[in-house]
Each structure stands twice: as structure tokens, then as C-alpha cells.
N, C-alpha and C positions, 0 to 999 in steps of 0.2 A: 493636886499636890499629894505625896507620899502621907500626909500626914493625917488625912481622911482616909486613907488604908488603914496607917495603923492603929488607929482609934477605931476604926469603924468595922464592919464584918469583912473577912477576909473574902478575899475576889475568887471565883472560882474558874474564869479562866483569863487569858493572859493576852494584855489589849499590846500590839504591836506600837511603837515610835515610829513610825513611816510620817507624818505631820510638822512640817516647819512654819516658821511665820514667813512672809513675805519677801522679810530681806533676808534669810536668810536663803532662799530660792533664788536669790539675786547671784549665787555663785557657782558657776559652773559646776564644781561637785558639789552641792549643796549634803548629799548623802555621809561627809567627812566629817562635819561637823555636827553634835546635837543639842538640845536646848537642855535647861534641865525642866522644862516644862514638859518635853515627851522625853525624857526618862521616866517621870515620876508616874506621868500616863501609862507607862507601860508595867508599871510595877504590881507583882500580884505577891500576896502574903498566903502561905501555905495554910490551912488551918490546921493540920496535922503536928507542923512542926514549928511553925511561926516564922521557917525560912522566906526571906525576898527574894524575890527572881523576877528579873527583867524582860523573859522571852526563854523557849526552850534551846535556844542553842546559846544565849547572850553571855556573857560575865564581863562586869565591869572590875576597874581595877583601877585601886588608889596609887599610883606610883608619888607616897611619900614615904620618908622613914617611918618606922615602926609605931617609933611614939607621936608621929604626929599624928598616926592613922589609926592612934588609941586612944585618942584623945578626943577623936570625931571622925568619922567617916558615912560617907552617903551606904545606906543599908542594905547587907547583902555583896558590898566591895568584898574585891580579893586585895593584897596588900604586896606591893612588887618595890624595892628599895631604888630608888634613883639612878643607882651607880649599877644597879645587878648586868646591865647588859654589857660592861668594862669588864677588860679583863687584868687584875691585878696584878698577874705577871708578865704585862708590856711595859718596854722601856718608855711607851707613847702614853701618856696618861688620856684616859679615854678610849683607848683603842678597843676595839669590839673583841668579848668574847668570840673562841675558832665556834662556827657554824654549829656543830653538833654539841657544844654547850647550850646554845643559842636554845638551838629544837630541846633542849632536857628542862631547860627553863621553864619557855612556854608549856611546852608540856605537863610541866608540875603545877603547872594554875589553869589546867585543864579545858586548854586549847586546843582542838581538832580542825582537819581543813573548812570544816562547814561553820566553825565557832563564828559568834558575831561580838567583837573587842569593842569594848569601849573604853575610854583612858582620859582620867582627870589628875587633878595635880590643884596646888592653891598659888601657884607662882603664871599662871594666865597660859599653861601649856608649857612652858619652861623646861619641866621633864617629860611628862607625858608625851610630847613631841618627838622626842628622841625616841621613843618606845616606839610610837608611829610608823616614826621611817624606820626604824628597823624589822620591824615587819615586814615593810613592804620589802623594801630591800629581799627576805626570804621568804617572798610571795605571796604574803598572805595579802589578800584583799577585803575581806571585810574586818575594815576597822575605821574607828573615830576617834572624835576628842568630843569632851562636854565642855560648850563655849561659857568660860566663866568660873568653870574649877569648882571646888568646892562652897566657893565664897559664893558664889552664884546660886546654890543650891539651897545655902543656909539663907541668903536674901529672899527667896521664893519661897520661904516661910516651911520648906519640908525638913525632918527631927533629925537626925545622925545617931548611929550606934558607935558605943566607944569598946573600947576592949581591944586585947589581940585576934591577930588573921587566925580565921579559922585552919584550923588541921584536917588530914585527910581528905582532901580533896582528888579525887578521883582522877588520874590522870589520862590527858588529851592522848592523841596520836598524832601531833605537829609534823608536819612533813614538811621542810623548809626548800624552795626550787630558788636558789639566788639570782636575783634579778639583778644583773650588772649594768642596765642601764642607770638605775639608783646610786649606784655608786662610782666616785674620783678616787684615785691615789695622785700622789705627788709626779708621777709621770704621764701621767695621764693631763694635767694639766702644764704639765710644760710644755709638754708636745702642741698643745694648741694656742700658744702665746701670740701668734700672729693671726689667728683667725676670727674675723672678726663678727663671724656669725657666734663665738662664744663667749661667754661671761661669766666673770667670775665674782660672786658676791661675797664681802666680807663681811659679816655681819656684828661683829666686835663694835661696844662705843669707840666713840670717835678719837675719844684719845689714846684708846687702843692700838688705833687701825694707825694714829700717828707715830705709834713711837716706833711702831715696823710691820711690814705687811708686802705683798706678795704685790709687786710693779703696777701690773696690769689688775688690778683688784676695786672692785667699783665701793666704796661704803655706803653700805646702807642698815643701820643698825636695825636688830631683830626688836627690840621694845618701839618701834615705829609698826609693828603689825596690830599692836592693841589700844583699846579705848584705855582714861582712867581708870574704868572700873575691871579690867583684866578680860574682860570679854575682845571677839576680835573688832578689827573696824570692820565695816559695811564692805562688801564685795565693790561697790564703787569708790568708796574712799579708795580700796585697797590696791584699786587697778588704777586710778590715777594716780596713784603713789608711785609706782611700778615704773609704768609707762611715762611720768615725767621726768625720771632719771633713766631714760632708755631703754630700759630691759619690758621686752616684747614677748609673744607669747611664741613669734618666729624662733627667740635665741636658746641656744643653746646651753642652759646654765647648771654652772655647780656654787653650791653655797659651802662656805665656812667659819669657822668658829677660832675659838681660844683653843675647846679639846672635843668638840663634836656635839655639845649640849646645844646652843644657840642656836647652832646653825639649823639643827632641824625645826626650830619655831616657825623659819621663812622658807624651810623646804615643806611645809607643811601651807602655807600662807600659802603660796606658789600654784601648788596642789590644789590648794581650795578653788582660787580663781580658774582651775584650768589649762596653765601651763604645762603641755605634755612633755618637756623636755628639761627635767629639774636630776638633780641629783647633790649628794651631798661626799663634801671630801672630811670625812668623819676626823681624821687624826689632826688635819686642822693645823693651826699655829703653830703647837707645840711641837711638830713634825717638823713642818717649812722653816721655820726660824730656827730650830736651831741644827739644823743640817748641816751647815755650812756650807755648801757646793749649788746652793739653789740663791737663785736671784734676793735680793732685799731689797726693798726701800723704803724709807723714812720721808714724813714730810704730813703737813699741814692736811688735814680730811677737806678742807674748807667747811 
């Protein structure tokens, strides 16, 4: 645990997280998710400066607001606001900052193509998730989430640093390639209303999904991906969860939301298991319902 660092004499060099426990190897990307057991293993304390760092290319990153991520944060976080990847002048609340914000972003929390992301949050991946996909979405492939968030962290008995995000951070050279499989728009799923190799998850509670929601849209709410305690379920819970309401690793799925937060929890879940054919229709509800020219309907989730 981090906390025998930083009590004890600084590490002088820097032990890798490549080590899960068992179930968590039980999921086909098992490398997307990390424990905070081998974060904290990988953690080395400068003696110079007393900086944490997790790995020469790594940066982890609190995606809470400011004060929640001054109030405590795992040691050595970078601090990314929830909403930063939204862009505030769409009439689609949620809608993704244009691309080349995107790359100035990342870039400002000193992300390059070699960087290795990690991303927590204290709501069980809730935000962090969205961060996820939008990465990949602009190709970046090494990235994770820490199963369990910060509460996970503080439970496994390692300290938190409080204060504001550090400054000057030396900026990455983010090269963003968009990956358009990761991503639906609103045509793109109507075009395939009759196909029955594809799926459309809605992952909105239940009485969300009842009071309007897109016909053909299967419910399967995103807080069904987590235990009580915010960590994820077991790769087997997760795939007979899946697989008892239909969706196979065959289909062809796009997930969505209220405004593109949610949905990325279960395109992330998805992901985990091994589902190579996930994507996410980011604009979500907010878009579809109220368009008026696009299908609705209303009715009981069961």
C-alpha cells in the first residue's frame, strides 16, 4: 500500500502494475481495469522532490470537480472536471467537445501516444468512463479505470493528498486518429432498426426508459454493472447478465444514455468482457427525444 512509501524510504525505482488477482483475469480485457492494490504497488516517491509517480510514461487522473479532488485524492493525480470533455456551446447537452479541443485537452494533462491513462472517479466509474471512451473513440489505447474509485483506495488503507491540481505540467503531444467504429449518431441507428444482428442499449433507470425511449431499445440499466461497494461485478456475473437478456458478443451494439455519461459505464463493461463490437451513441436521449422526426415510444420497462 502507498502508505508504506510514504512513510518509509523513497523507492528508487519504479515497480510496474502488470499483476491482477484472479477474477479479475477472468475478463477478457482484464488489462482495462486496475486494482488499487497494483496501483499503489507501482507507486514510487521521488526523494528529490517528494513527487508520486506511478510508471515513466503513466499519469493517473481524478476526474472529480476541483474541490472534491482537494479534499482528497489518490497521490500524484492529475485533476480533469467531469463535464471538460462537453462542449458548452452545443444545443445537445453532453455533446463532445470538436476533436482538436479534445487533443488540447489531453494534451494539457500531458498525454502523448505512448502515455499510459489511468482514470478514477468516486461515483464506481460513473465519470471516469466517459473519459474512457472518449479516448478510445480518438485512438488512444492505453487506458484504464481503477476498479472501486477512490473509496476503494481509501478502504485499502492507502493516505490521499488534498490541495489544488498541480500547475505546469508539461504538455503531451496527443495525436487523436478517430475511431469511428466507437461511435453512433442518430442515423446511423435508424438505419439499422430492422437488423437484427444489432442492439441498442438504453441504459437509463427504468423509469427513464418508461416515460420515452427509442422502440427498439433493449433496458438494461448502467448501475447493474456494479457491486454495493462500486467496484465492478465479476466478469461471470457480468456475462450472464449480458447474455440473459440477449446481447451476445456476435451483436452488434450501441449503448446510450440521458446525455452520453451513463452510457459509457456499460460501454466500458462491454469492453471489459470482450465485446469487440460496442460503441456509444454519446448525444443520447437528449438528441433522440426531442427531435421530433425520430421514432418514440413510451411504455412499461417491465
Amino acid at each position: 500500500m502507498l502508505t508504506r512509501y510514504l512513510r518509509g524510504v523513497a523507492l528508487c525505482a519504479i515497480v510496474t502494475a502488470a499483476t491482477l488477482p484472479a477474477s479479475a483475469e477472468d475478463y477478457a480485457n482484464p488489462d482495462l481495469l486496475m486494482t488499487v492494490d497494483a496501483l499503489a504497488s507501482a507507486a514510487a516517491v521521488s526523494q528529490r522532490t517528494g513527487e508520486v509517480t506511478y510508471g515513466e510514461s503513466a499519469v493517473v487522473i481524478d476526474v472529480r470537480p476541483a474541490a472534491a479532488y482537494g479534499d482528497g485524492h489518490i497521490p500524484g493525480a492529475l485533476q480533469m472536471d467531469p463535464d471538460a470533455v462537453a462542449d458548452p456551446n452545443s444545443p445537445v447537452p453532453g455533446d463532445l467537445r470538436p476533436v482538436a479541443d479534445l487533443a488540447d485537452l489531453f494534451a494539457g494533462l500531458g498525454i502523448s501516444p505512448e502515455t499510459e491513462v489511468i482514470l478514477y472517479d468516486d461515483r464506481g466509474g460513473f465519470h471516469a468512463a466517459r473519459v474512457f471512451w472518449v479516448l478510445e473513440y480518438l485512438g488512444h489505447r492505453n487506458v484504464r479505470m481503477i476498479d472501486g474509485g477512490i473509496q476503494a483506495w481509501v478502504a485499502d488503507g492507502n493516505t490521499v493528498e488534498t490541495g489544488a491540481a498541480p500547475t505546469g505540467i508539461t504538455p503531451g503531444q496527443f495525436a487523436p486518429a478517430v475511431t469511428p467504429r466507437r461511435f453512433a449518431s442518430a442515423d446511423w441507428i435508424l438505419e439499422r432498426q430492422d437488423d437484427a444482428e444489432t442492439v441498442v442499449i438504453d441504459v437509463r433507470p427504468t423509469h427513464m426508459y418508461a416515460e420515452g425511449h427509442i422502440p427498439w431499445a433493449q433496458n438494461i440499466p448502467w448501475s447493474q454493472n456494479l457491486e454495493d461497494d462500486l467496484t465492478m461485478r465479476t466478469a461471470e456475473e457480468l456475462r450472464a447478465h449480458f447474455e440473459a437478456l440477449g446481447v451476445t458478443p456476435d451483436d452488434n451494439i450501441v449503448v446510450h444514455c440521458q446525455n452520453g455519461l451513463a452510457s459509457a459505464h456499460s460501454y466500458f463493461a462491454l469492453r471489459l468482457l470482450g465485446y469487440p463490437q460496442v460503441r456509444t451513441y454519446h448525444r443520447s436521449w437528449v438528441e433522440w427525444g426531442s427531435a421530433g422526426d425520430l421514432p418514440v415510444a413510451t411504455a412499461d420497462a417491465g
